[in-house]
Predicted model as a PDB file, atoms N, CA, C, CB and O in Angstrom, pLDDT in the B-factor column:
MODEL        1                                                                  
ATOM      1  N   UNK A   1       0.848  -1.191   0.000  1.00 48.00           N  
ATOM      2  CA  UNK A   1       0.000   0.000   0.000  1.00 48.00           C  
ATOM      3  C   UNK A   1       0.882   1.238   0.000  1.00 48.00           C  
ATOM      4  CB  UNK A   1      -0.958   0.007   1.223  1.00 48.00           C  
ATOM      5  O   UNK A   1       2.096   1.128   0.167  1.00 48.00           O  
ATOM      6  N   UNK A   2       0.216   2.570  -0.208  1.00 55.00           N  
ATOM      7  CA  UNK A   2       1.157   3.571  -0.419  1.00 55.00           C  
ATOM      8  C   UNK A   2       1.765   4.054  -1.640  1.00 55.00           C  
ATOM      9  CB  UNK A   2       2.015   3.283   0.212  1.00 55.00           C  
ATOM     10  O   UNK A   2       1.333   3.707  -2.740  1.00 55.00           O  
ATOM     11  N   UNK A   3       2.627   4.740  -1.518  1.00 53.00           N  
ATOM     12  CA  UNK A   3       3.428   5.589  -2.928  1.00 53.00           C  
ATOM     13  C   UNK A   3       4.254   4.388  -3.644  1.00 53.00           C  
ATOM     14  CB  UNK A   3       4.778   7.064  -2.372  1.00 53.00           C  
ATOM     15  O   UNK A   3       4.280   4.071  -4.834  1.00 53.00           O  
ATOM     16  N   UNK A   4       5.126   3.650  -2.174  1.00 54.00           N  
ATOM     17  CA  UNK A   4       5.898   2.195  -2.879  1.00 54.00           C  
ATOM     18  C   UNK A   4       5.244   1.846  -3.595  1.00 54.00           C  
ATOM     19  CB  UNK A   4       6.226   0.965  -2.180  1.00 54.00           C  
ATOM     20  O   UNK A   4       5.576   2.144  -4.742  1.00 54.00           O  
ATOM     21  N   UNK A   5       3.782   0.928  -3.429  1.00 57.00           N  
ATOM     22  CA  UNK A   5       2.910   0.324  -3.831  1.00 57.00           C  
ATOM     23  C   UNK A   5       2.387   0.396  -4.831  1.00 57.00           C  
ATOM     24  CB  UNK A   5       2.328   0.327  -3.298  1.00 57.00           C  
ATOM     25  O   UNK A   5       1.953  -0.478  -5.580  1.00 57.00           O  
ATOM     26  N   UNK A   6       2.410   2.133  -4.936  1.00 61.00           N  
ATOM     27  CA  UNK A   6       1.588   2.001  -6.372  1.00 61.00           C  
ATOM     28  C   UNK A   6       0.089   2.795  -6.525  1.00 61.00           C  
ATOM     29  CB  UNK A   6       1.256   0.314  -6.611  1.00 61.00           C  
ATOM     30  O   UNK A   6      -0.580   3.227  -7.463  1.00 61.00           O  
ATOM     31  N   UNK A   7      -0.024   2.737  -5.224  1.00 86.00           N  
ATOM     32  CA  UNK A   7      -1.723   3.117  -4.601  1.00 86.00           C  
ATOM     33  C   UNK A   7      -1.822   4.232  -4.407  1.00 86.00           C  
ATOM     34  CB  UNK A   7      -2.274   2.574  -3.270  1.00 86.00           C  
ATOM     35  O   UNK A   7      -2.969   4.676  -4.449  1.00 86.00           O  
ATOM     36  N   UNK A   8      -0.294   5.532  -4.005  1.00 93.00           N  
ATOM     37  CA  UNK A   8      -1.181   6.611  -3.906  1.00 93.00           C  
ATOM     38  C   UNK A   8      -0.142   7.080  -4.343  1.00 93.00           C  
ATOM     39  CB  UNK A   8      -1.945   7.136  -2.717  1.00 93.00           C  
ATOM     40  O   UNK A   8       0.953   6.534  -4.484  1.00 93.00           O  
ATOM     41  N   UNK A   9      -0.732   8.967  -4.758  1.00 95.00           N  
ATOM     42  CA  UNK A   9       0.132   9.764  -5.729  1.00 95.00           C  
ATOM     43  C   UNK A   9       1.052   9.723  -4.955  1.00 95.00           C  
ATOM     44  CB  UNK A   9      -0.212  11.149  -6.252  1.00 95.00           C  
ATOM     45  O   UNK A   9       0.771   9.020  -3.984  1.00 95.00           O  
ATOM     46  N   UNK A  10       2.403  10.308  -4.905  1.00 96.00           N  
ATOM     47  CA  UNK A  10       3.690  10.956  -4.013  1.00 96.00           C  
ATOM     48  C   UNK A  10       3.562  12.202  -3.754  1.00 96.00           C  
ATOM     49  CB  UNK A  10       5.041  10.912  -4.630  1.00 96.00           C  
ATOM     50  O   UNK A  10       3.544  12.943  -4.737  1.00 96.00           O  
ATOM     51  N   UNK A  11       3.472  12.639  -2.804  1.00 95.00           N  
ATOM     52  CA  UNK A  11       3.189  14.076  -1.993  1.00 95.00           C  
ATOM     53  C   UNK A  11       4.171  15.490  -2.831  1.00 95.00           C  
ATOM     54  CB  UNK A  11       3.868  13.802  -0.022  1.00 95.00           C  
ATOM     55  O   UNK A  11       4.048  16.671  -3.154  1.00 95.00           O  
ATOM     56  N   UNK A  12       5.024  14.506  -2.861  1.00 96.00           N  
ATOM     57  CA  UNK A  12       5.944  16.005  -3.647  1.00 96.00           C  
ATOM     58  C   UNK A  12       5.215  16.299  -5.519  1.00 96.00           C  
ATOM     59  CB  UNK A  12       8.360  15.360  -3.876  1.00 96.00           C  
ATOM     60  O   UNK A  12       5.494  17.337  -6.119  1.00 96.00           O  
ATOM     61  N   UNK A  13       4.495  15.419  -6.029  1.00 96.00           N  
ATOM     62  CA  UNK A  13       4.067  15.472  -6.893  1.00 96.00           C  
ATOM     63  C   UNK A  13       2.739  16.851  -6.775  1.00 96.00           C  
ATOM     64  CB  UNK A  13       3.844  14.059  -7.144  1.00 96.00           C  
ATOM     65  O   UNK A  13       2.652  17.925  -7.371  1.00 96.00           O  
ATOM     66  N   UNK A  14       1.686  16.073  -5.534  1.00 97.00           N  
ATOM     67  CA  UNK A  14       0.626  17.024  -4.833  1.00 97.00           C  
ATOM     68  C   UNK A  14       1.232  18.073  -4.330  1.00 97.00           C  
ATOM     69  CB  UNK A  14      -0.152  16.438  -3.723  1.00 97.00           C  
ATOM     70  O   UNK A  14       0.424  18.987  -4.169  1.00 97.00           O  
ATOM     71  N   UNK A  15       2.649  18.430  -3.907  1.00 98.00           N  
ATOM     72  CA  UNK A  15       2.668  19.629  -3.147  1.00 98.00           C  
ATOM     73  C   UNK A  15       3.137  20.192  -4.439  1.00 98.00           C  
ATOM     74  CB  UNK A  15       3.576  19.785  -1.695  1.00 98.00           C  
ATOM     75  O   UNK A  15       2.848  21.385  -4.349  1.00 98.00           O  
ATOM     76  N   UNK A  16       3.965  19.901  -6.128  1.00 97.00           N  
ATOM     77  CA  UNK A  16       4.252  20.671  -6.740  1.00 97.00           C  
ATOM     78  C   UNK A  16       3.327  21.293  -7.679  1.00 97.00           C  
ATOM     79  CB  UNK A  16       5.115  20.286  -7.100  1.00 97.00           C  
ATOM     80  O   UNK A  16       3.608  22.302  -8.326  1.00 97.00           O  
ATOM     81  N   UNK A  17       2.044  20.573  -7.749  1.00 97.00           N  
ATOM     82  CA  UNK A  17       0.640  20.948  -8.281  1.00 97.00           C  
ATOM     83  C   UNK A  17       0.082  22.211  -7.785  1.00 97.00           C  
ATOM     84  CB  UNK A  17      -0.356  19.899  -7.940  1.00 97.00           C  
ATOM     85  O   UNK A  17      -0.094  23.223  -8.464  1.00 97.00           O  
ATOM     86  N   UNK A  18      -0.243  22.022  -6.234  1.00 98.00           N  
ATOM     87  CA  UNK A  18      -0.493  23.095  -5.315  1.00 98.00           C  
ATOM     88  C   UNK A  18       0.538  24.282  -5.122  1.00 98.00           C  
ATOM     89  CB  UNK A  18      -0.678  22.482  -4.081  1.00 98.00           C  
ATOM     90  O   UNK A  18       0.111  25.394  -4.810  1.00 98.00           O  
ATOM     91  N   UNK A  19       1.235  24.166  -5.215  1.00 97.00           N  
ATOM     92  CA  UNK A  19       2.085  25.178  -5.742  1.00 97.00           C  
ATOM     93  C   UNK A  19       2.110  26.211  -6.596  1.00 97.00           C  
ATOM     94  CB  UNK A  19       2.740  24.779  -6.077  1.00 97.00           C  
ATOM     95  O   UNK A  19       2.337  27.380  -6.286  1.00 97.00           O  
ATOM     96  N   UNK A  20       1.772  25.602  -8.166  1.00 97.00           N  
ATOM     97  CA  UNK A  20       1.287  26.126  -9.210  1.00 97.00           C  
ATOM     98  C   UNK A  20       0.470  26.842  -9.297  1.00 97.00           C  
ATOM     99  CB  UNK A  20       1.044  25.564  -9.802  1.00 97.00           C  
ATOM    100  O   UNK A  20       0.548  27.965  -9.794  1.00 97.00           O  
ATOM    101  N   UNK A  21      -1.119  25.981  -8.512  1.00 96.00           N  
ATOM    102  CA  UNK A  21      -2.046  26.403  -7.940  1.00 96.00           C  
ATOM    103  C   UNK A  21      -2.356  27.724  -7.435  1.00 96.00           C  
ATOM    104  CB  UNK A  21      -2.088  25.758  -7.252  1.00 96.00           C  
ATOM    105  O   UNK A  21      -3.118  28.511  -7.996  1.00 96.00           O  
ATOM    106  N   UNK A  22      -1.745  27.933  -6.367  1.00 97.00           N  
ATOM    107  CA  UNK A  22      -1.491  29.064  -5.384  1.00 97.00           C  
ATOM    108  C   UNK A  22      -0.144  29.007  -4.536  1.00 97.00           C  
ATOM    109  CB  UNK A  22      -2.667  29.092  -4.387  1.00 97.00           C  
ATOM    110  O   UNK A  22      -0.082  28.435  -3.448  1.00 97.00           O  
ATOM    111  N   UNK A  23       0.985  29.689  -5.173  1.00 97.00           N  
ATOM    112  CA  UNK A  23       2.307  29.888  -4.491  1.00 97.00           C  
ATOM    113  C   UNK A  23       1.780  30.465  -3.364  1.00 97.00           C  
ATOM    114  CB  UNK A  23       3.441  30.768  -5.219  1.00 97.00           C  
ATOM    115  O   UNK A  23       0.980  31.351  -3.062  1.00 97.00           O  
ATOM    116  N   UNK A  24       3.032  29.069  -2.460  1.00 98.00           N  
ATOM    117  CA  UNK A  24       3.386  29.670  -1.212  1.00 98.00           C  
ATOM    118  C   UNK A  24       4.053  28.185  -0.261  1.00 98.00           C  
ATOM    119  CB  UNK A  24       1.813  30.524  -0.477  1.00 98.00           C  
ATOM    120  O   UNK A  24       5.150  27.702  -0.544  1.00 98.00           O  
ATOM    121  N   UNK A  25       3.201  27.655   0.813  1.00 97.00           N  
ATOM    122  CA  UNK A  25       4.053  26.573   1.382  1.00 97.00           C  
ATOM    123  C   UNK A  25       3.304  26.018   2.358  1.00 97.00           C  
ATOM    124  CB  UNK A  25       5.373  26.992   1.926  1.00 97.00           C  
ATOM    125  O   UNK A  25       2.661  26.560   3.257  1.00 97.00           O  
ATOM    126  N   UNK A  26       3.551  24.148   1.910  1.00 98.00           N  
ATOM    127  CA  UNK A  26       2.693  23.159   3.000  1.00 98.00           C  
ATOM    128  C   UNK A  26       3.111  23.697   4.233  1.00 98.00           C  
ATOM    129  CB  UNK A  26       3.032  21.425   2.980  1.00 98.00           C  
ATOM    130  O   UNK A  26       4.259  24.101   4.416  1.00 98.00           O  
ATOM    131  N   UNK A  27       1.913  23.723   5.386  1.00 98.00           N  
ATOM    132  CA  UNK A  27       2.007  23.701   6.511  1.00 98.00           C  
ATOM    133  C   UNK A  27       2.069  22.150   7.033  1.00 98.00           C  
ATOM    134  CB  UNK A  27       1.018  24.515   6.953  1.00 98.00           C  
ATOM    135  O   UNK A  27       3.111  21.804   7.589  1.00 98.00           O  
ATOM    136  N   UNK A  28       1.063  21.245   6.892  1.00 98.00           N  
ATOM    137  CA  UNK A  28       1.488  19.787   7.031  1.00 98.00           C  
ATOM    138  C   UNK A  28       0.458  19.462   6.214  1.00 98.00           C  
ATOM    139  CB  UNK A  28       1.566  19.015   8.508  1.00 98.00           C  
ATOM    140  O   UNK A  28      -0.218  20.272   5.581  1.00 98.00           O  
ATOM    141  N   UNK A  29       0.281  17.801   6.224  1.00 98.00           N  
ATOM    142  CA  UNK A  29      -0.172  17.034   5.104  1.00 98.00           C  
ATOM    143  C   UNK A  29      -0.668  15.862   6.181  1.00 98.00           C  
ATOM    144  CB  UNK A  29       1.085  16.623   3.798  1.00 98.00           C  
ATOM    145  O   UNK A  29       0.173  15.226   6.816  1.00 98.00           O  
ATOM    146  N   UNK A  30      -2.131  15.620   6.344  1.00 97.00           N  
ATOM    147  CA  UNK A  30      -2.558  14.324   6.838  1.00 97.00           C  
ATOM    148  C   UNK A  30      -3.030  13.447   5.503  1.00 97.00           C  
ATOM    149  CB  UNK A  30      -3.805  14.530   7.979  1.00 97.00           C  
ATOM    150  O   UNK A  30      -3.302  14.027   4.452  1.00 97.00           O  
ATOM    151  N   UNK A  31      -3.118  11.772   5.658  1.00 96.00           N  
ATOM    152  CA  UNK A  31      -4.154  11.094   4.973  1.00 96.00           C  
ATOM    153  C   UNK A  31      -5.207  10.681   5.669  1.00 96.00           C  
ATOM    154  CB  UNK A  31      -3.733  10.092   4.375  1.00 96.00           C  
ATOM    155  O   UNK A  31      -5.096  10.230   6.809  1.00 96.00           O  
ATOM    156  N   UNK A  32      -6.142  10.778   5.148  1.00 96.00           N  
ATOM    157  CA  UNK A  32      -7.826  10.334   5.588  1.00 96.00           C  
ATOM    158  C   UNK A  32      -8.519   9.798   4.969  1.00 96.00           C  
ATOM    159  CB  UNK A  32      -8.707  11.156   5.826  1.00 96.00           C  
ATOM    160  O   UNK A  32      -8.029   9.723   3.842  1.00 96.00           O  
ATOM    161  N   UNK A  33      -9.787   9.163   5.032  1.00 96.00           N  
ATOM    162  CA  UNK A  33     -10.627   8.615   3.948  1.00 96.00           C  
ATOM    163  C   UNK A  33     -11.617   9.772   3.632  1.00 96.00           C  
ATOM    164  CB  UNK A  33     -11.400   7.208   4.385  1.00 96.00           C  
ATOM    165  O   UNK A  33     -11.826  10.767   4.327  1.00 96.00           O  
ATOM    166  N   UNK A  34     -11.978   9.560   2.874  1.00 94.00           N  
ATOM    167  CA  UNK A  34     -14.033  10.163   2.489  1.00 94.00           C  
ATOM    168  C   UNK A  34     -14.307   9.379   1.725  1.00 94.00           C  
ATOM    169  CB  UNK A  34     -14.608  11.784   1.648  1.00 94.00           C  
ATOM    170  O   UNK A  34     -13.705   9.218   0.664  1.00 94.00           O  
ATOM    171  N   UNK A  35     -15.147   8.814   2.056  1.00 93.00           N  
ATOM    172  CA  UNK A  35     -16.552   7.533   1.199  1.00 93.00           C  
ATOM    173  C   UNK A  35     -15.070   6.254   0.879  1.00 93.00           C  
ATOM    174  CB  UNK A  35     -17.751   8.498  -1.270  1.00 93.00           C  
ATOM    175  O   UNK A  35     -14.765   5.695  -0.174  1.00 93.00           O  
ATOM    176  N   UNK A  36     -14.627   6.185   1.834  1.00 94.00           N  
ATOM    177  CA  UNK A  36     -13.912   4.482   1.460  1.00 94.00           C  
ATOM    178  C   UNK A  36     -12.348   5.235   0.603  1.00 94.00           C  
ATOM    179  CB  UNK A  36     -15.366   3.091  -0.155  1.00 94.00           C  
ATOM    180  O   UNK A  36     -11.406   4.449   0.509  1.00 94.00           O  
ATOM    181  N   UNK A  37     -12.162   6.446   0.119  1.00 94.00           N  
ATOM    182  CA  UNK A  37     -11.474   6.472  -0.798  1.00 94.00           C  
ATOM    183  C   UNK A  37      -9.968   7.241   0.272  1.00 94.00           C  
ATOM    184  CB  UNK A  37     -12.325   7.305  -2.182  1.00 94.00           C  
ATOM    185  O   UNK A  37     -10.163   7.461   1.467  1.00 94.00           O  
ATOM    186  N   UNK A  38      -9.020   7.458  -0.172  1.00 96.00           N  
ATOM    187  CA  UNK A  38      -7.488   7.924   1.092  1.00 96.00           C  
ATOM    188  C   UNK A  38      -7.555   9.122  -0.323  1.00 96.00           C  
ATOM    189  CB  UNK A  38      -5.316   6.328   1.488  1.00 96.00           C  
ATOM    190  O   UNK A  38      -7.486   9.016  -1.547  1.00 96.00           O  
ATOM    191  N   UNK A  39      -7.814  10.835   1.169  1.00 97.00           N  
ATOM    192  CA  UNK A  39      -7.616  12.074   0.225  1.00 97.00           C  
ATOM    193  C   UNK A  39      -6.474  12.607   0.930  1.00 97.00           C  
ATOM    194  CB  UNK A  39      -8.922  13.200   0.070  1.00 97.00           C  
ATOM    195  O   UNK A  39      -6.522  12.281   2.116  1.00 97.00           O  
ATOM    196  N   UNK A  40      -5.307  13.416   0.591  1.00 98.00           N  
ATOM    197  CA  UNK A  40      -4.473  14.025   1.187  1.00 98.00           C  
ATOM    198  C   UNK A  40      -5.280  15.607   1.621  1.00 98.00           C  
ATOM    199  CB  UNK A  40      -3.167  14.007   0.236  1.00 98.00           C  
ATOM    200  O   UNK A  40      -5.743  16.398   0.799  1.00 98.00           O  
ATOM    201  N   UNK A  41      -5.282  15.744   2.865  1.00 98.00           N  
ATOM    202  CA  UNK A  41      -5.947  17.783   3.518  1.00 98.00           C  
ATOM    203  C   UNK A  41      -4.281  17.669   3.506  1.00 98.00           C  
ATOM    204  CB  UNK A  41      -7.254  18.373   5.832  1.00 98.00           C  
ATOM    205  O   UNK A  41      -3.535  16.705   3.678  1.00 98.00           O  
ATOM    206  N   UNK A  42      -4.044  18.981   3.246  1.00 98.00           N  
ATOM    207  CA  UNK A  42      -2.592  19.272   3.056  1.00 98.00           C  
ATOM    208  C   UNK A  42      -3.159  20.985   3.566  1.00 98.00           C  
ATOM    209  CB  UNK A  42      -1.736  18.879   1.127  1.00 98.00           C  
ATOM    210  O   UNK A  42      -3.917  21.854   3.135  1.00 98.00           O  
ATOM    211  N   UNK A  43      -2.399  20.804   4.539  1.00 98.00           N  
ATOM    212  CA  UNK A  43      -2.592  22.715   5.321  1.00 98.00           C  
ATOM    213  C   UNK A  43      -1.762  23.301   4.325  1.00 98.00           C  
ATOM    214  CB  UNK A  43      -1.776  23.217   7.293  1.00 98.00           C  
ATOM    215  O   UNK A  43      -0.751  22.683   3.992  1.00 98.00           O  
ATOM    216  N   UNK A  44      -2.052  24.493   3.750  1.00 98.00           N  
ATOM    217  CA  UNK A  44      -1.468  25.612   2.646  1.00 98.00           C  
ATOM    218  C   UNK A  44      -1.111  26.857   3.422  1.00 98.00           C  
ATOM    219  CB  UNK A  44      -2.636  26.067   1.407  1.00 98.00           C  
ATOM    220  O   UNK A  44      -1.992  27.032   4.264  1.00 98.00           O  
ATOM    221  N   UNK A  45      -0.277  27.702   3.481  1.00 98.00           N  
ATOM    222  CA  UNK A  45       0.169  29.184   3.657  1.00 98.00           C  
ATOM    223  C   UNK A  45       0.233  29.653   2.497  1.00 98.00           C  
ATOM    224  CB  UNK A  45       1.438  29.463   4.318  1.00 98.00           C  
ATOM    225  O   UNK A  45       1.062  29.189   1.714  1.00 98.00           O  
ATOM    226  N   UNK A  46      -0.713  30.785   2.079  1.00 98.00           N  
ATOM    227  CA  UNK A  46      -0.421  31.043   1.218  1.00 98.00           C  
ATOM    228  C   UNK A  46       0.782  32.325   0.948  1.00 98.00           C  
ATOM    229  CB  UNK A  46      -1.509  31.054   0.838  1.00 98.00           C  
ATOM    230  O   UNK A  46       1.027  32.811   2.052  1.00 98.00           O  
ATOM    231  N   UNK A  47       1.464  32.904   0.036  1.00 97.00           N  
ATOM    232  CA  UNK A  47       2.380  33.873   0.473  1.00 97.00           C  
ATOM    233  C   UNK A  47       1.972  35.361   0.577  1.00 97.00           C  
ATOM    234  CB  UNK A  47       3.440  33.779  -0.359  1.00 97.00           C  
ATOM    235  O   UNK A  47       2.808  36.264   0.552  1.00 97.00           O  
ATOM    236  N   UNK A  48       0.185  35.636   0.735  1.00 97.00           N  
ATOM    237  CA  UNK A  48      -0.246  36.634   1.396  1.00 97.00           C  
ATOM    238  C   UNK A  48      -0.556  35.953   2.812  1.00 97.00           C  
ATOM    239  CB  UNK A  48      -1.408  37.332   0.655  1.00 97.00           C  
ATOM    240  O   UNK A  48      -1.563  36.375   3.379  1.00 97.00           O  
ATOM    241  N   UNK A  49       0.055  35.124   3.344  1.00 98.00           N  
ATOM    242  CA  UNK A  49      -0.575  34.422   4.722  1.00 98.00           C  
ATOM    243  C   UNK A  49      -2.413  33.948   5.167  1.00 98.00           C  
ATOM    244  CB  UNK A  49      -0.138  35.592   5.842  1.00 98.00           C  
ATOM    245  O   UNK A  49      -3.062  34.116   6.199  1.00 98.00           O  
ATOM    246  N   UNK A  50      -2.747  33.328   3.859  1.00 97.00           N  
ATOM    247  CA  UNK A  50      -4.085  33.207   4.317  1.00 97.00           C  
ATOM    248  C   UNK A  50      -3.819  31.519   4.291  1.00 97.00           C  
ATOM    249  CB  UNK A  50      -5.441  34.000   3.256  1.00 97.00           C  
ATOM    250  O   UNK A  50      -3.570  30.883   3.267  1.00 97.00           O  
ATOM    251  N   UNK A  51      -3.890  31.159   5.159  1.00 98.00           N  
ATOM    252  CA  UNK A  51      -4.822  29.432   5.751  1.00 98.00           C  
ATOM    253  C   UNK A  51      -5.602  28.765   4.747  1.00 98.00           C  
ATOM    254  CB  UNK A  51      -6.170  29.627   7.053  1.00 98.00           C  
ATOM    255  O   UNK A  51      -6.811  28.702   4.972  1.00 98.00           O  
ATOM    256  N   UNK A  52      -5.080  28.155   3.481  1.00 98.00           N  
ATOM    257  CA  UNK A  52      -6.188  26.944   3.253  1.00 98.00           C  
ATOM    258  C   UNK A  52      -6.051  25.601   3.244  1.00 98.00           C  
ATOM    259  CB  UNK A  52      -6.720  27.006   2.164  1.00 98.00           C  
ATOM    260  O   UNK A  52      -5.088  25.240   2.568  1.00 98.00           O  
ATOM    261  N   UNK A  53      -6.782  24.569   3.845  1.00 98.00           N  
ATOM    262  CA  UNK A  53      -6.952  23.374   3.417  1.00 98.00           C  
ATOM    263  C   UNK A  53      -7.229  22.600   2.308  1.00 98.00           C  
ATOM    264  CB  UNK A  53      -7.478  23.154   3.888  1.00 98.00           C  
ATOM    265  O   UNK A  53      -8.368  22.250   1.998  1.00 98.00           O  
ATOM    266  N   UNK A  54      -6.215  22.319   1.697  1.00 98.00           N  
ATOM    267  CA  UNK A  54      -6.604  21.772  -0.012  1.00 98.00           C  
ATOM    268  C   UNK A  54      -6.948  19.845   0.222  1.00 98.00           C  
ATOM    269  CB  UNK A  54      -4.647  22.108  -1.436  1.00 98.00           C  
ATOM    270  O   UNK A  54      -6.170  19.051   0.752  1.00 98.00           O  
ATOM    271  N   UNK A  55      -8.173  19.563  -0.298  1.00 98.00           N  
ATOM    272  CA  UNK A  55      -8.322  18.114  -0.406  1.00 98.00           C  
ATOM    273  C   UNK A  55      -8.124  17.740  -1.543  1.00 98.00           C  
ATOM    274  CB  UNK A  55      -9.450  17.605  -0.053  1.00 98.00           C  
ATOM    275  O   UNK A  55      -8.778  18.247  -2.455  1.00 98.00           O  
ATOM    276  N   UNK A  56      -6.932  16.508  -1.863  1.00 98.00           N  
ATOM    277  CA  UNK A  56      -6.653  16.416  -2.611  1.00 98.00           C  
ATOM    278  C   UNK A  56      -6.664  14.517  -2.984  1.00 98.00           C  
ATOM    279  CB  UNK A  56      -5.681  17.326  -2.525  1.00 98.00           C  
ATOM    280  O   UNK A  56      -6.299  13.789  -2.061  1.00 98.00           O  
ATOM    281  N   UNK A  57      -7.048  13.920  -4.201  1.00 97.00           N  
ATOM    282  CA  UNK A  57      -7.255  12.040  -4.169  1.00 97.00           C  
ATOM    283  C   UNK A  57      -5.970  11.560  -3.998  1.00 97.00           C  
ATOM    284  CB  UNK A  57      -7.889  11.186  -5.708  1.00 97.00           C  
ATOM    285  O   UNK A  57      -5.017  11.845  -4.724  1.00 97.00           O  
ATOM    286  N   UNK A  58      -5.948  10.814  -3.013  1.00 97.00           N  
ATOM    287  CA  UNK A  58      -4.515  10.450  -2.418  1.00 97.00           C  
ATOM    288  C   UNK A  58      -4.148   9.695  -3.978  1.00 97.00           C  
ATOM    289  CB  UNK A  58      -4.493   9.222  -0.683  1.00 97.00           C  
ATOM    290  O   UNK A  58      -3.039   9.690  -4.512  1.00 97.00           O  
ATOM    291  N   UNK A  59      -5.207   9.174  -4.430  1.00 96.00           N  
ATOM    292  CA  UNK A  59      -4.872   7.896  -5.443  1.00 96.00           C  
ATOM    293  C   UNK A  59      -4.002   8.184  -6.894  1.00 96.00           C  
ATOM    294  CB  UNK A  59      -6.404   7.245  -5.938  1.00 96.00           C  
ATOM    295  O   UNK A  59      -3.108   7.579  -7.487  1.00 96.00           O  
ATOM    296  N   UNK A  60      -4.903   9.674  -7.171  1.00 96.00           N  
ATOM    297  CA  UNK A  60      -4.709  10.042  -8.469  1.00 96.00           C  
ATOM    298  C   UNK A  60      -3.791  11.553  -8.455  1.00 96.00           C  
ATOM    299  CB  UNK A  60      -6.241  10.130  -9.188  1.00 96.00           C  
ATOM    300  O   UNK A  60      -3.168  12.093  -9.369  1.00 96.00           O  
ATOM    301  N   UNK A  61      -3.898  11.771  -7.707  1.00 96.00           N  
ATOM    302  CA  UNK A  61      -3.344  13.704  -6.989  1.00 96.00           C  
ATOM    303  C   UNK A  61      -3.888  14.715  -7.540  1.00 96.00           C  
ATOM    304  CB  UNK A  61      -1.691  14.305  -7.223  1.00 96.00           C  
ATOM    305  O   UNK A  61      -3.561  15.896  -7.653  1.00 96.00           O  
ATOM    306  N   UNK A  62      -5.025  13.917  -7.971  1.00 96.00           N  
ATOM    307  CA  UNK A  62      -6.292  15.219  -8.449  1.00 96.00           C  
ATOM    308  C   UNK A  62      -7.080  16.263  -7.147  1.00 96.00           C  
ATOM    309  CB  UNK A  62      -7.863  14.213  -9.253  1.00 96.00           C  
ATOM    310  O   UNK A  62      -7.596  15.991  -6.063  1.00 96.00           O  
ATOM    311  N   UNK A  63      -6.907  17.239  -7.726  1.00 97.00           N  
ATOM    312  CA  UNK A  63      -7.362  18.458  -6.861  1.00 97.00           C  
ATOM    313  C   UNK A  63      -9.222  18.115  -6.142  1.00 97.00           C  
ATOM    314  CB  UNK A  63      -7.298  20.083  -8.171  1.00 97.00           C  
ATOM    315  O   UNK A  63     -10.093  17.609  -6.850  1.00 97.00           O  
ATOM    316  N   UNK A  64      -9.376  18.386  -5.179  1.00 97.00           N  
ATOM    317  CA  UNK A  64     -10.859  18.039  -5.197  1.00 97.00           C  
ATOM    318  C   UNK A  64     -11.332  19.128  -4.217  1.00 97.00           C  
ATOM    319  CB  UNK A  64     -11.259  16.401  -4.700  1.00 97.00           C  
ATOM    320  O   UNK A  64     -12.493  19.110  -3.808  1.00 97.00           O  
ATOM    321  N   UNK A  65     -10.696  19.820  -3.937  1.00 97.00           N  
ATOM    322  CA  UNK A  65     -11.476  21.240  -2.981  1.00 97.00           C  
ATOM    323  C   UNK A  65     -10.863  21.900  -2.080  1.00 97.00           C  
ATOM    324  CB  UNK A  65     -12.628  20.940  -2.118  1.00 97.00           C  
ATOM    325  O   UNK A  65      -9.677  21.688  -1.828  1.00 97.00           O  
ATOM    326  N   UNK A  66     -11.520  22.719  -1.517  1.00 95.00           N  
ATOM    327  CA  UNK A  66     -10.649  23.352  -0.046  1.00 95.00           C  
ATOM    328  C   UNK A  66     -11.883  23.232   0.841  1.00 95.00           C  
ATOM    329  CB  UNK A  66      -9.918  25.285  -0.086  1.00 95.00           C  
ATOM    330  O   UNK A  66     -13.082  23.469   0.693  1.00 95.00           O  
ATOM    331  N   UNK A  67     -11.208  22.829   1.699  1.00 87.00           N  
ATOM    332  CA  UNK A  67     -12.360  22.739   3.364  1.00 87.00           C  
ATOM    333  C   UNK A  67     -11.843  24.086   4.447  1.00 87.00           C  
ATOM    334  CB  UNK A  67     -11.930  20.732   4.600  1.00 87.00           C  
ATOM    335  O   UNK A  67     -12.396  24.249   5.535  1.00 87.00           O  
TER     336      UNK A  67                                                      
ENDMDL                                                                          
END                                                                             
């Protein structure tokens, strides 16, 4: 299971997406489920200092929202 495995994106892949996204820098990165599936919440700073939570498919490292 995991990035070895095969099963989920690699974080530096998701943090260089989010990046692109909105420059600035992970605060930390949990994994969790929603509906059976492992999403990365990855805490964001952005570099005007605003706080977002990006949910992102652990599986595929497709973007799926901010909470």
């Amino acid at each position: 299971m995991g990035v070895r495995g095969g099963r989920l994106a690699p974080l530096g892949f998701v943090i260089d997406n989010l990046q692109r996204r909105t420059p600035g820098r992970q605060l930390d990165t949990m994994v969790e489920f929603e509906d059976g599936r492992p999403v990365y919440r990855v805490r964001w700073i952005t570099n005007q200092g605003r706080r977002i939570d990006y949910v992102v498919d652990a599986a595929t490292g497709r973007y799926l929202g901010e909470r």
